[in-house]
N, C-alpha and C positions, 0 to 999 in steps of 0.2 A: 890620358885622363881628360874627362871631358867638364864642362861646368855650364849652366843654362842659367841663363837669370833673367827673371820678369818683372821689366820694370811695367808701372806703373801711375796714373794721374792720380795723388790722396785723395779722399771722398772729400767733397765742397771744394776742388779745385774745376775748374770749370775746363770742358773738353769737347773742343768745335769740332774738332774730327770726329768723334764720338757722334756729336749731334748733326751733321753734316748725312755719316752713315745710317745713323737712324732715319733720318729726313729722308732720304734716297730707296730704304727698302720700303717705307710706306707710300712711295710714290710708284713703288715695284709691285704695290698691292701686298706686302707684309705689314696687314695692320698690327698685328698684336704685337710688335715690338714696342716699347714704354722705354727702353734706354738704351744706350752703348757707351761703355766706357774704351777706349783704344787704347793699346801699350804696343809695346814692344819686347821681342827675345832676343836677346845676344847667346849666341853659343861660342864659349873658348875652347879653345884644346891647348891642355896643362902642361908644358913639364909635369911627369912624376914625380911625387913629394908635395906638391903644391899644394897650402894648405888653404880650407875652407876662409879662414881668415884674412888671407891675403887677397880672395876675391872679394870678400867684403871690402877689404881696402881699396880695391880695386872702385867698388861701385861708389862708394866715397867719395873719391876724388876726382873722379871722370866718367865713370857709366850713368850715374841717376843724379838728375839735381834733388839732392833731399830736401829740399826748402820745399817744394812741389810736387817729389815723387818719389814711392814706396817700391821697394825690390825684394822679392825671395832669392835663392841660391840655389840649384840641386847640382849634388855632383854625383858624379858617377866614372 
């Protein structure tokens, strides 16, 4: 059993890697980029049985700082 989860910077947190990359492809001659927000994926592989919720616990108290950053969950 697998689990993905994309964490995220919340909108109006500010994100220099974001801006760093955008800066960089317009120096690459990608004008028309206006933004980049950067995150990251974590991929687990589960014990079976493992429920959706206990990733979210998971992301709670160690994957995503929520004070600053948003996560989805897909399992599969």
């Amino acid at each position: 059993m697998k689990a993905r989860v994309h964490v995220m910077l919340k909108n109006g947190v500010l994100d220099p890697q974001g801006e760093a990359v955008r800066h960089a492809l317009g120096a690459l001659g990608f004008d028309g980029v206006e933004g980049v927000r950067q995150g990251k994926v974590i991929e687990l592989d589960l014990a079976e049985g493992t429920s959706e919720a206990a990733v979210h616990d998971m992301c709670e108290k160690l994957l995503a700082n929520t004070v600053i950053e948003s996560y989805t969950v897909e399992m599969s």
